[in-house]
Each structure stands twice: as C-alpha cells, then as structure tokens.
C-alpha positions as CSV (number, residue, x, y, z in Angstrom):
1,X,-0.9,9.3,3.2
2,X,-4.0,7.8,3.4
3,X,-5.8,7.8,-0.6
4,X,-8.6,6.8,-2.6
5,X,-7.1,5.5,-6.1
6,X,-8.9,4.4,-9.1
7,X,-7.2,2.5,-11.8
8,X,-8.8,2.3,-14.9
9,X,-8.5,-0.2,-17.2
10,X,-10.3,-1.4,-21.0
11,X,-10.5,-4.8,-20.4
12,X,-11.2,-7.1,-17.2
13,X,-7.8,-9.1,-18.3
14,X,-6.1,-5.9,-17.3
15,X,-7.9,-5.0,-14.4
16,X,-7.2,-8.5,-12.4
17,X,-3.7,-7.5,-13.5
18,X,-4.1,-4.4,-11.7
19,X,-4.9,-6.2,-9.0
20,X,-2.2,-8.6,-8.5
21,X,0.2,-5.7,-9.4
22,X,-0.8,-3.5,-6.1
23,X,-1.2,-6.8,-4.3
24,X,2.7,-7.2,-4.5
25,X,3.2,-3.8,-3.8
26,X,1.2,-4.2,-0.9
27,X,3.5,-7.3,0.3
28,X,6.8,-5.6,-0.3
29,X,5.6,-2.7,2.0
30,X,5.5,0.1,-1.2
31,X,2.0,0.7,-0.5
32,X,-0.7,-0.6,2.0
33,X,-3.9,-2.1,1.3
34,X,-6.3,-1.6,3.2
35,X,-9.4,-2.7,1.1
36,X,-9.5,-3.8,-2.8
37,X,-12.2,-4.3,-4.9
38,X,-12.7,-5.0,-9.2
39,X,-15.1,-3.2,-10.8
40,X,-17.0,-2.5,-14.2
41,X,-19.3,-0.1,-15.7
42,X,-22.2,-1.5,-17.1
43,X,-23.9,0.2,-20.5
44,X,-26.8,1.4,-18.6
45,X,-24.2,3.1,-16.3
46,X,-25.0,1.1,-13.0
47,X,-21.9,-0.4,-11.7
48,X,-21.1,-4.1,-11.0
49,X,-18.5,-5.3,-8.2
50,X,-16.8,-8.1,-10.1
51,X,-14.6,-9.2,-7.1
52,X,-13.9,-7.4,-3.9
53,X,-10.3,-8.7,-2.1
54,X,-10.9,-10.5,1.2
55,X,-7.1,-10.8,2.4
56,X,-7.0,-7.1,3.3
57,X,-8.6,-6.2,7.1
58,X,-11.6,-4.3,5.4
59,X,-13.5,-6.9,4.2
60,X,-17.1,-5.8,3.6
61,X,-18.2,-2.8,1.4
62,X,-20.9,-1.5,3.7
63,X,-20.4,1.9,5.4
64,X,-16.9,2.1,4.4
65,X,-15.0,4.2,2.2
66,X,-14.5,2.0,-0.7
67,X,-18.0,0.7,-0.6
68,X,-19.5,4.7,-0.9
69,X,-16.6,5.3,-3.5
70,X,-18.3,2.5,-5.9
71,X,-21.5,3.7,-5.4
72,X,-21.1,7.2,-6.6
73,X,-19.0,5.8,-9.7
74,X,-22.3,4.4,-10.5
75,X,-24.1,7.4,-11.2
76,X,-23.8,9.7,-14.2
77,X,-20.9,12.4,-14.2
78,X,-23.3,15.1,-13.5
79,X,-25.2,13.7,-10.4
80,X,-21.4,12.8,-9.3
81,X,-19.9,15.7,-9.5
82,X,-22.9,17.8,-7.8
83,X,-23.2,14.7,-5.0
84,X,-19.3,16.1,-4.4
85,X,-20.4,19.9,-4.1
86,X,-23.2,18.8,-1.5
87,X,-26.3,19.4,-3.4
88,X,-27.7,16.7,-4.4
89,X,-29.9,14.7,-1.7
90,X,-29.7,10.8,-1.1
91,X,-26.3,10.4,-1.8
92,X,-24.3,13.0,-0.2
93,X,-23.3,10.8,2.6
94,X,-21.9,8.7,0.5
95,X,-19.4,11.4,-0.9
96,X,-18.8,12.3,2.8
97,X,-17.8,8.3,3.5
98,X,-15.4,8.0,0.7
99,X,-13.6,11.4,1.7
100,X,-13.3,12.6,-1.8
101,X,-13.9,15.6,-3.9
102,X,-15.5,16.9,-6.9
103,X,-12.4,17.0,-9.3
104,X,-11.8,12.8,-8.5
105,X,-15.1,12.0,-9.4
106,X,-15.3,13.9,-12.1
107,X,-12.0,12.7,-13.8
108,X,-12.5,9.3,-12.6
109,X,-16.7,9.1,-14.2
110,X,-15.1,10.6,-17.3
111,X,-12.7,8.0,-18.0
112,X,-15.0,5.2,-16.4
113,X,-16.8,4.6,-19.7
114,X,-19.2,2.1,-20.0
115,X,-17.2,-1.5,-20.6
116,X,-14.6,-0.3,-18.9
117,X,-13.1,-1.8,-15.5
118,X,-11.3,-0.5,-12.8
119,X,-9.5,-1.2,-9.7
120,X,-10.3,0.4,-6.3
121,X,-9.1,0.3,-3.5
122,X,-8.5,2.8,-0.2
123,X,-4.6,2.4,0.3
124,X,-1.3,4.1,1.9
125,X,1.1,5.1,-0.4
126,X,4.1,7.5,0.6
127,X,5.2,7.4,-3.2
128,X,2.9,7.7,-6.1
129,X,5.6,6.3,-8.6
130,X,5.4,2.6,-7.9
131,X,1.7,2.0,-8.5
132,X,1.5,4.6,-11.2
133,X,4.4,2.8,-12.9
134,X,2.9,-0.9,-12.2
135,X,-1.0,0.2,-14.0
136,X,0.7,2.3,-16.3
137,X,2.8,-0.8,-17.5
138,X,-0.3,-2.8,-17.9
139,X,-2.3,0.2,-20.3
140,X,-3.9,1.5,-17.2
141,X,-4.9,5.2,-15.8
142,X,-4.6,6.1,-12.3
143,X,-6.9,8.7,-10.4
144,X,-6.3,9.1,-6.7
145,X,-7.8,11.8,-4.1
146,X,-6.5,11.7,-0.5
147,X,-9.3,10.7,2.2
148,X,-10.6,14.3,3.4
149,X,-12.4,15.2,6.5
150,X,-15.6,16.3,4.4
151,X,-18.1,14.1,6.3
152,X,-16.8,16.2,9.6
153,X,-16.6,19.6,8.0
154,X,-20.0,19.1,6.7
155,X,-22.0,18.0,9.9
156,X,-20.0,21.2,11.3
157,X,-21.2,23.3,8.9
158,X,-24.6,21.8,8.6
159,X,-25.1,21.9,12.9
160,X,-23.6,25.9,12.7
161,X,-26.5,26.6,10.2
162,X,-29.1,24.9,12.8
163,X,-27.9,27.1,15.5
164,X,-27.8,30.0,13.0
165,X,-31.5,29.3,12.8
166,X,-32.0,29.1,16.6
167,X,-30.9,32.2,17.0
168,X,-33.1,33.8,14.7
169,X,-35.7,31.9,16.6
170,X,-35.2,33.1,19.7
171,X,-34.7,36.8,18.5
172,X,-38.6,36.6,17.0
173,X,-40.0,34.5,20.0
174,X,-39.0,37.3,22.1
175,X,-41.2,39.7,20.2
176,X,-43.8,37.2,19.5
177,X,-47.3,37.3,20.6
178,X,-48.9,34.2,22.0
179,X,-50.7,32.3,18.6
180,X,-46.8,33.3,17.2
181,X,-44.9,31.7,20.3
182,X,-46.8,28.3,19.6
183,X,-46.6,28.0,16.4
184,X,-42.3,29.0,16.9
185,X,-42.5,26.2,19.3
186,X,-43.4,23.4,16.5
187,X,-40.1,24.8,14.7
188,X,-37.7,24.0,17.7
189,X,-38.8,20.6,18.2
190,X,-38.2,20.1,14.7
191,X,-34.5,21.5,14.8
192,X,-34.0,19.4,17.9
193,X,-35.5,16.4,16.0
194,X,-32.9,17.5,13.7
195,X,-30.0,18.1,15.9
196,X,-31.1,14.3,17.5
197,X,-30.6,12.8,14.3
198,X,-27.2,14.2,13.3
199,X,-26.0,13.5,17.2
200,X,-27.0,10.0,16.4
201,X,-25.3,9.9,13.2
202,X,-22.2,11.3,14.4
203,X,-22.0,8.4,17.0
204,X,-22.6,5.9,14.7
205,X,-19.7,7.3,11.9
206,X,-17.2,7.5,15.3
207,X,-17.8,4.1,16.4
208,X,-17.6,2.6,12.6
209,X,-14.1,4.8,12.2
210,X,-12.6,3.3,15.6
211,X,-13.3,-0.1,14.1
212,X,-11.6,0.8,10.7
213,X,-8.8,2.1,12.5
214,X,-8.4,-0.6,14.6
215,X,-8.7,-2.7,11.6
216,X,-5.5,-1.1,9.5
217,X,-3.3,-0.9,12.9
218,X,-4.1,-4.3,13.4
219,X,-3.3,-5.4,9.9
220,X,0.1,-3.0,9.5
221,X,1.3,-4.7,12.9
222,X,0.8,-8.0,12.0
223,X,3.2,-7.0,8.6
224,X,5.7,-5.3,11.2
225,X,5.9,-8.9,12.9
226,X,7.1,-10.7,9.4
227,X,9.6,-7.2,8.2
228,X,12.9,-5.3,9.8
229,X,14.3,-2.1,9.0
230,X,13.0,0.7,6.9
231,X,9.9,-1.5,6.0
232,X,9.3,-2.4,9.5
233,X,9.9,1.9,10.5
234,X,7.7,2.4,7.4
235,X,4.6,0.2,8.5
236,X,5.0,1.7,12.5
237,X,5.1,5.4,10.8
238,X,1.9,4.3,9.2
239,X,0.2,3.0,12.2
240,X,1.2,6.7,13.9
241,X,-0.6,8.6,10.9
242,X,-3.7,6.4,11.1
243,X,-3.9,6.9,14.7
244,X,-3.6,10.3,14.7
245,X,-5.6,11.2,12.0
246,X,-8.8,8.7,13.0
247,X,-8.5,10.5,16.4
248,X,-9.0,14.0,15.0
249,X,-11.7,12.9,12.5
250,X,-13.2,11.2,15.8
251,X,-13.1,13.8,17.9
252,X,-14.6,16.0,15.2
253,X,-17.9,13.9,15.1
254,X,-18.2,13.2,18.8
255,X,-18.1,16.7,19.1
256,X,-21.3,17.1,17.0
257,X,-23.0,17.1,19.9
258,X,-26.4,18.8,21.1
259,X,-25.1,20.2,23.8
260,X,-25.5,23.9,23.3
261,X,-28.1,24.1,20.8
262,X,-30.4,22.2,23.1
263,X,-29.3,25.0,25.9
264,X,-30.2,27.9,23.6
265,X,-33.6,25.6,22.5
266,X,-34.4,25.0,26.0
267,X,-34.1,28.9,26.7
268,X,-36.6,30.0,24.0
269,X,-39.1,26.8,25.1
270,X,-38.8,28.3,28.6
271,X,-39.7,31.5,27.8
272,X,-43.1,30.4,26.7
C-alpha cells in the first residue's frame, strides 16, 4: 500500500538514523522507497529540508507528494488541519498532492515541535511492523496516512458544483429579460474561464502522475532484476498496485473534462 509516513525524531543524530534504517529496509525489499527526504522545524515554525535522498526515482520535491507534504508541515497546526478539510485558500492543492488527510496532519504538526526533525518519505510498505520497529528502536514516532484520491474527489466535487451553478443559470436566463440575459452572459464566461482552468489543471496533474508512475515501476523492476522468490513476487505485486491505482487516479482527472458543462453553457449563450 502506497503511504505517506513521518518519523519523528528529537535530534538530527537520530533522524539520519532514521534514514539509513528505512534505506535498508528499502534494499532488503520490506518496504519501497520511493522518495526520502530529512527535515526540521525551525522556531519560527517554517520548515527546513536538511537533505532530500537522490538514490530513489523521485528525485526532485516539486509537484510531488513529498514535496507538498513538507510544505504543509510548515504551517501552524491550525492552518494545517483546515488546509486538510479544504478551506483554506493557497494551499489546498498542496493537501490534494500529498494525498493526505486532516487527522495526519494534525498528529504529525503536533508532535513536529519546533527543534525537532523528522524523516519523510512516500513509501510501499505491506507491513507496518518493520519500520515502526526500526524508528521506534532509535527513540522515534511514526505517523503514516495512505496516499488518497482527494485531489480527484475534489476537482469532482468542485466541477459538480460549477454545473450545479449552470443550471441555475440557465433556469433564470430563460425567464430573463434582455439588460438580465447580458449581464447572465458575463457569468458563464466566467464559469467557463473556470471550467478552462481546472481542465488545464487536470491535464497537467495526469501527465505529472504517468511520470511518477513510470518512475516507481521503473525503479521496482530494476530491484526485480537483482532479487528471486517472494521478494522478486513482492516487488512485481507492487508494480501491479501502482499501475492500477495511477490508472484510476488518471482516468479520474482526464475525465475532468469540459465537455458537458460547455454543452449546457453553449445552450444558454445560444439562447441569447
């Protein structure tokens, strides 16, 4: 199963610890890492990347999970944990990138004191026992989500509510007088400027989770060429998940798609 996890840690000693302890997990097949980064809170609360892992096939922080998963951890609990419900504008996408919910944040900002440090990373894990035991051994606490489909679910949501409003548009444009139908007419461009905008996003966020997909498959098979047996099924079963679950999530935002808001748009512009 594809998951977030946090470790956190008091001291940066421990933390690189941390590190090396999932990295052997990683290369005895326990867990899979797919990116890994060392972090610490800073007093003022912003956060500071203090080493991100560049032997793992997500090597950048930019539009990925991991890097969106730092940068709410650098906010205060509150703005966090409201980020998470979807209210709090500038950083929602972020919480829709990482794939992770209210209750992770919220534990993990809690225990993410200032001059504290912590390991993230965006891994596999079938078992939760041999990373908990290996940060537990070194005085550390683990916090792990498993990557949701929230960034789909809430471009669904958010294109239902646009055609929600179309509707209503076209039930008063149908009653409108003239000075009314003009002035209804500056409100559909601006849904369809709207609807433009999250068809562009969507297309953007499908193309960027084909290349992280491609990116762990590519990674998993190259550990399949150097392992036999149950490690070797292991890593295939995990290149079988990731497949089928960055299709779904794929489909999902290619399906955001104008198509028949624009129709029902078009209609009302018609009928002016």
């Amino acid at each position: 199963m594809e998951r977030m996890l946090v470790a956190v840690f008091d001291t940066e000693k421990q933390a690189y610890e941390g590190l090396r302890g999932l990295s052997k997990l990683d290369v005895e097949g326990s867990i899979a890492i797919y990116a890994e980064a060392v972090i610490q809170k800073n007093a003022d609360g912003t956060v500071a990347t203090k080493q991100v892992e560049e032997d793992f096939p997500i090597r950048t922080l930019g539009g990925t999970a991991l890097g969106s998963l730092i940068g709410l951890l650098a906010g205060p609990v509150g703005l966090a944990f409201g980020a998470a419900a979807g209210f709090v504008a500038g950083i929602v996408g972020d919480v829709h990138v990482a794939g992770v919910d209210a209750d992770f944040l919220h534990d993990v900002s809690l225990a993410l004191m200032p001059g504290k440090f912590a390991v993230v990373a965006d891994v596999d894990e079938e078992w939760i026992t041999p990373v908990d035991s290996t940060i537990e051994a070194l005085g550390g606490s683990v916090f792990r989500s498993a990557r949701s489909d929230i960034e789909a679910e809430q471009r669904a949501r958010y294109i239902a509510e646009i055609k929600k409003e179309l509707a209503q548009l076209e039930a008063e444009y149908a009653q409108a007088n003239a000075a009314r139908k003009a002035a209804l007419r500056v409100k559909i461009e601006t849904l369809n400027n709207k609807l433009d905008d999250q068809v562009e996003q969507a297309k953007f966020r499908a193309e960027a989770l084909k290349q992280e997909a491609n990116a762990k498959v590519d990674a998993l098979r190259q550990k399949i060429a150097t392992t036999k047996g149950k490690t070797k099924a292991l890593f295939e079963t995990r290149i079988a998940e990731i497949r089928e679950h960055h299709a779904q999530e794929e489909a999902r935002l290619r399906s955001a798609t104008a198509a028949k808001l624009r129709k029902a748009a078009a209609k009302l512009e018609k009928a002016g």
